[in-house]
N, C-alpha and C positions, 0 to 999 in steps of 0.2 A: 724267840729263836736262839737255839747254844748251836753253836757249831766248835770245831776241834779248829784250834789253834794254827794260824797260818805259820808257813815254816821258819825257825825261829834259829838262826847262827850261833846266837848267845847260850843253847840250852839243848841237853841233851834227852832223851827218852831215858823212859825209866817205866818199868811196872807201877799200876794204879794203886792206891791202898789199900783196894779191895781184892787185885790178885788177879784181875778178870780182863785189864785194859791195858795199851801201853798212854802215858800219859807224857809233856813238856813236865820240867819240873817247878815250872810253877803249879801245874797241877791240870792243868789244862788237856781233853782229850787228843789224841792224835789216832785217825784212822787210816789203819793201814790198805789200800785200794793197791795191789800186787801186781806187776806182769812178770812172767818166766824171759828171759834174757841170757839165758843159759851161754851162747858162743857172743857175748857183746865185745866183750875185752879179747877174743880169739879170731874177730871176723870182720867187724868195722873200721872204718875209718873213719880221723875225728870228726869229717863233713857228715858221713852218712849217720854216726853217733849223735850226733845234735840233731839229724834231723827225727831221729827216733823221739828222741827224749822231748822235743815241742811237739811232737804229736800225741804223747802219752801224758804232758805238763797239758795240754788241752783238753784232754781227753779226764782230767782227775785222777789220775794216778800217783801215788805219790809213795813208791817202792820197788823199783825195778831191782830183778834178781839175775845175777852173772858170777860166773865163775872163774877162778883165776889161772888153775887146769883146765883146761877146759875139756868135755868131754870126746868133741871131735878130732881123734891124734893132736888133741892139743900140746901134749909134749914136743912131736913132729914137726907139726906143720906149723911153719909161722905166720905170726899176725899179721895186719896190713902195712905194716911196718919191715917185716924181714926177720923181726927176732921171735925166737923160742924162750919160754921161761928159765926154764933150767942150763947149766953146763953139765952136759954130759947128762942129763934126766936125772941128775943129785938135786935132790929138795933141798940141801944143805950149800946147794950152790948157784944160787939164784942169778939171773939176768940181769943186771941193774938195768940194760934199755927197756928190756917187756918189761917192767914193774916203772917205769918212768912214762911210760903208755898206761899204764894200768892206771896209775895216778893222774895222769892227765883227764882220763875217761871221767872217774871218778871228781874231779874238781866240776868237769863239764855240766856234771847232774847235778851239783850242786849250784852251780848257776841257773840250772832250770829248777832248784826248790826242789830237788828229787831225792832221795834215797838210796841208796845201792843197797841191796840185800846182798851179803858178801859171801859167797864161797870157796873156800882156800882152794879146795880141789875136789873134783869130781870123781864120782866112788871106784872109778872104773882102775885108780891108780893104787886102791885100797883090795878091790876083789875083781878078778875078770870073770866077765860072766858073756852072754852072746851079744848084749846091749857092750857099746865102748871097750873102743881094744886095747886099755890099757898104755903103757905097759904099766903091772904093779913097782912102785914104789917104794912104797910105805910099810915101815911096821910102828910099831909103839915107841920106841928109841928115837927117828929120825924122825915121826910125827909132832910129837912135842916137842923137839927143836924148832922145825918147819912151823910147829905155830907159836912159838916163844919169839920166834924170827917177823913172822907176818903181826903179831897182834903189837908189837914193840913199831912195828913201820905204822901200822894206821891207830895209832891207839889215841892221835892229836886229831885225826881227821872228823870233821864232824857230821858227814850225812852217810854214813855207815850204819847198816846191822849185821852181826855175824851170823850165817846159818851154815852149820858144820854139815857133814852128810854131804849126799850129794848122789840121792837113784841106788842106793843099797842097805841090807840092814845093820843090825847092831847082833847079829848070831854069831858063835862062835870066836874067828880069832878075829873078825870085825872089831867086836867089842873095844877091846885092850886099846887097836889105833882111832878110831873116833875119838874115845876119853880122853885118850895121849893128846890127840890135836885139840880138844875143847879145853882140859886143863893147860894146855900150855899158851893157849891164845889168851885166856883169863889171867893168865899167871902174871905177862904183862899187862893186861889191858883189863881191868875190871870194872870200867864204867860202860862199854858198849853191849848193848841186848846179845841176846845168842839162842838161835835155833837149831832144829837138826832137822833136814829134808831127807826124809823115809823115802822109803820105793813103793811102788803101787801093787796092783795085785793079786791074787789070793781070796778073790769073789767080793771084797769091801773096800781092800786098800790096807795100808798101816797109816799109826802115829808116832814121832819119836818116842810118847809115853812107854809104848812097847818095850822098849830098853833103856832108855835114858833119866826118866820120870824124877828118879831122886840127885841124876847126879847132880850135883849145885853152877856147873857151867850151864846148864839146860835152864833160861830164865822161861821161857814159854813153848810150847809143846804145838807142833805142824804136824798134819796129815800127808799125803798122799792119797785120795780116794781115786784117781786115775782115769783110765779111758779104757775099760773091759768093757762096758755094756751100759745103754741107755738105763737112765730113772734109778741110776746105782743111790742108794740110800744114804750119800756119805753123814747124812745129819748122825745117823750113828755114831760113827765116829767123836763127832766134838761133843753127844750127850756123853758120850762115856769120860772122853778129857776132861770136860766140865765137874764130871763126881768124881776126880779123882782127889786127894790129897799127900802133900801139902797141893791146897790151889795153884794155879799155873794159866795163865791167859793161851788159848789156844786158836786153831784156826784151821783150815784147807789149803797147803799152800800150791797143789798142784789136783785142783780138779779135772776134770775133762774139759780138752782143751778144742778151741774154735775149730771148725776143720780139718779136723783128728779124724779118720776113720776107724770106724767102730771095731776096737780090740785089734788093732793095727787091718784089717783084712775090709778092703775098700767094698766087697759085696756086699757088706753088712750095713752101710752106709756112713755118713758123716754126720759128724756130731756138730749143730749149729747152737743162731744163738740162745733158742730157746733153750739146750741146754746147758749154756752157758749160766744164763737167769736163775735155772733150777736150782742148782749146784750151787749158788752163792746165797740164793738166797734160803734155803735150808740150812747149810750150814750156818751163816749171819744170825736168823732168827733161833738157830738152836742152842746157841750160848758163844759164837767167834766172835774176836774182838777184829776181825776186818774181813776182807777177800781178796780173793786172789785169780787173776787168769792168768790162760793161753790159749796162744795160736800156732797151730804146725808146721807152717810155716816161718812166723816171727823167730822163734825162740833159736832157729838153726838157723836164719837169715838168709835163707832162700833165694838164690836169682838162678837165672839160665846156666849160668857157669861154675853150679854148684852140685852135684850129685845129693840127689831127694834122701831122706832119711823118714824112713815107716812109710812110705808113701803121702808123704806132704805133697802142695803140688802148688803152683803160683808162687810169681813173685813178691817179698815179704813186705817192699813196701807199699803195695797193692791192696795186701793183708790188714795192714795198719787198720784200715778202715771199716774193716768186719762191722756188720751189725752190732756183735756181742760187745767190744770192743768199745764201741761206742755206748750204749746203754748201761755200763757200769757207774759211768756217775750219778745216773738216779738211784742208785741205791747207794753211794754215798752222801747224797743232799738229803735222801729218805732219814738215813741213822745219825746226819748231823744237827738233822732241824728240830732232834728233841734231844733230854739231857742225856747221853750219850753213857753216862758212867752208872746210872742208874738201870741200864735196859738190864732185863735176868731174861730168861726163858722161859715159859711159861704153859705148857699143854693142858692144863687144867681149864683153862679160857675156851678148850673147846670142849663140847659134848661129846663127838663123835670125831676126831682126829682122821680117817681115810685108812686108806694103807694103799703100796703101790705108789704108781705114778701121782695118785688121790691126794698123799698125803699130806695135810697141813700142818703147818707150823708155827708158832704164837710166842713171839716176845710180848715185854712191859718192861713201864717204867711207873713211876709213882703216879701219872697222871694221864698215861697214854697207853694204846698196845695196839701189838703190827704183828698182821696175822697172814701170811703165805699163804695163796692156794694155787698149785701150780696149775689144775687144768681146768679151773674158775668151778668146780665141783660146789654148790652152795655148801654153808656151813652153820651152825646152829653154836650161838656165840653163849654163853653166861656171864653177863653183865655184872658189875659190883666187885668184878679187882681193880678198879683203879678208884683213885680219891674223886669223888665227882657226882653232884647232884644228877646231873642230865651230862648224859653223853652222845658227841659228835661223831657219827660215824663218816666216814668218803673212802672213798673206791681210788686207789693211786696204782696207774697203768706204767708197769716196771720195762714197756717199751719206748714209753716216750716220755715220761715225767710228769703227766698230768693225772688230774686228783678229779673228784667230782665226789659234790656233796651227796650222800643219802637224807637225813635225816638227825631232827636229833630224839635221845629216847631217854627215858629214865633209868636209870644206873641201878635197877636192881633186877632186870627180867632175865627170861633168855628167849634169846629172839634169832630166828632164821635170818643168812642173809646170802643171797644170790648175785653171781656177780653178772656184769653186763653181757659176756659171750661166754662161753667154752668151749672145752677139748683140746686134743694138742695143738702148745703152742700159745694159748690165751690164760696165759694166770696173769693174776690179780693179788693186789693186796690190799687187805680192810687196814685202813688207819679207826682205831677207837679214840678219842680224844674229850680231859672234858673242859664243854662247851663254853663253860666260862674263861679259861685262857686261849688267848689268842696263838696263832702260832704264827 
């Protein structure tokens, strides 16, 4: 059994040496298991903040993502505390009480072993568009101040990641202020990771690679595949990050989210856990080096005395306990229980890959391979990519954790394999494994 390194004070992340994973630097993997936290440091307080962060440290999470504008009149309205970030909404003239909150938050989750995925400021201060009112900020000048200012305050802090961006793209005069903020946070702080959170959208979603791909503050490259429309294909997306070069470890940082109604418009219905399942684990097997949720409610922290945004609806921490939510950690015990830095992707393993909702999806590692099928559709496997006389097949139920043996077969056929139920709602995933190592 390899699993990824428990959280570690002495040692920061770093990209793997193969360009695919974020690693400890002893070398050890680390998986990123994501929740969206967008209004955390805008809307909690430190009781209800702890009480998130032991729900999500229970849950295997270990990367909550928040912003430090926050999108909701975060400028405006203050935190649970009374303070606004800004004097006067000058990025150049920062709060010291909100950023002494800010810092507090962030110690907190680090007590809980957790991650903050960092956003300096949410896009809406960068471009106004009908999502987040703004107000604009930022240009390219005051940007790379504002991040010369922020990377310089957390550059000592140790359970940070920075992800620049924040729900918009990188067209036009976007451009110029993202790079502004991404080289100026690196300028002082060049040992912390750094992403860019794209917008959704556009019938697939984007990825930072769309615009960002070569700049050198861009250590790993996030999607958006979004909440337009059931069975969206975002594995696209990460095959295409994956061929890109120079390599860049990639991921989904914001796929469809728990309780999200479909393409904002509740007749279309609501998107659960099963797609939750889909979504991650498509993209996982198709070359991301972790996953990422949400919930419609968590991310904007939802109670009665909050005004809904897209038609979220429940109390957020009610939410907490989603199905989806919960099943995420088998699919972090799935990708830690083998050697982790070894997994590539792999479609060749299948004969007939699906399409549609159908469609399966096939990692490997030198010794193993894990094959998605989301609507338990059988599949017709070719045996002989992994090292192994006889191989172990078992059926591992991505609702509840459990595995169940089929069979073992010899490592050179090709051979059908059906899984227990199907249709929507009942995927399955084949562990190949060979039979002479234990797991």
């Amino acid at each position: 059994m390899k699993s990824s390194q428990p959280f570690n004070r002495r040692q920061r992340l770093q990209i793997s040496p193969n360009r695919r994973s974020l690693v400890w630097e002893d070398g050890a993997p680390f998986f990123w298991a994501g929740d969206t936290a967008w209004e955390l440091f805008h809307r909690l307080s430190r009781k209800e903040a702890e009480f998130y962060f032991e729900n999500r440290r229970q849950k295997g999470f270990t990367v909550l993502m928040a912003v430090v504008l926050a999108e909701l009149d975060g400028l405006n309205s203050p935190n649970a505390l009374g303070d606004r970030p800004l004097i006067d909404n000058d990025p150049l003239q920062p709060n010291a009480a909100y950023f002494d909150y800010v810092d507090e938050i962030i110690r907190l989750a680090a007590e809980k072993e957790l991650f903050i995925g960092l956003l300096p400021t949410w896009g809406d201060k960068i471009e106004r568009l009908a999502h987040g009112i703004g107000p604009v900020i930022f240009n390219p000048e005051n940007a790379y101040a504002y991040g010369q200012w922020i990377g310089n305050l957390y550059k000592d802090v140790h359970n940070i990641i920075w992800i620049n961006g924040g729900d918009r793209s990188g067209d036009g005069q976007n451009f110029a202020v993202w790079d502004a903020l991404g080289r100026g946070i690196k300028s002082m702080d060049s040992t912390h990771l750094m992403g860019f959170h794209p917008p959704g959208g556009g019938g697939f979603g984007y990825s930072s690679s769309r615009w960002f791909h070569q700049c050198d503050w861009l250590d790993f490259n996030m999607a958006q595949s979004g909440h337009e429309y059931r069975d969206l294909p975002n594995y696209r997306l990460i095959e295409d990050d994956y061929a890109l070069t120079p390599v860049k470890p990639c991921l989904d940082g914001e796929p469809r989210y728990e309780d999200h109604c479909i393409n904002w418009e509740p007749e279309q219905g609501w998107f659960d856990d099963y797609d939750v399942r889909q979504s991650v684990y498509w993209s996982l097997f198709s070359g991301a080096f972790g996953i990422s949720y949400g919930c419609h409610s968590v991310w904007q922290f939802l109670n009665a005395e909050r005004k809904s945004v897209g038609h979220a609806r429940g109390d957020w921490r009610h939410a907490l306990d989603l199905p989806g939510a919960a099943q995420l950690i088998h699919a972090r015990r799935l990708i830690e229980s083998y050697p982790m830095l070894e997994r590539r992707p792999d479609q060749s393993l299948l004969v007939q890959p699906g399409s549609g909702r159908d469609h399966a999806v096939a990692c490997q590692g030198d010794n193993y391979a894990l094959i998605y099928l989301p609507t338990g559709k059988g599949v017709t496997v070719r045996l002989g990519h992994i090292r192994a006389e006889k191989v172990k097949a078992v059926w591992y139920d991505p609702r509840n954790g459990q595995a169940f043996t089929i069979g073992v077969f010899t490592n050179s056929l090709q051979l059908p394999f059906t899984p227990p139920t199907s249709g929507q709602g009942n995927d399955w995933i084949l562990i190949l494994e060979n039979s002479d190592i234990k797991s």
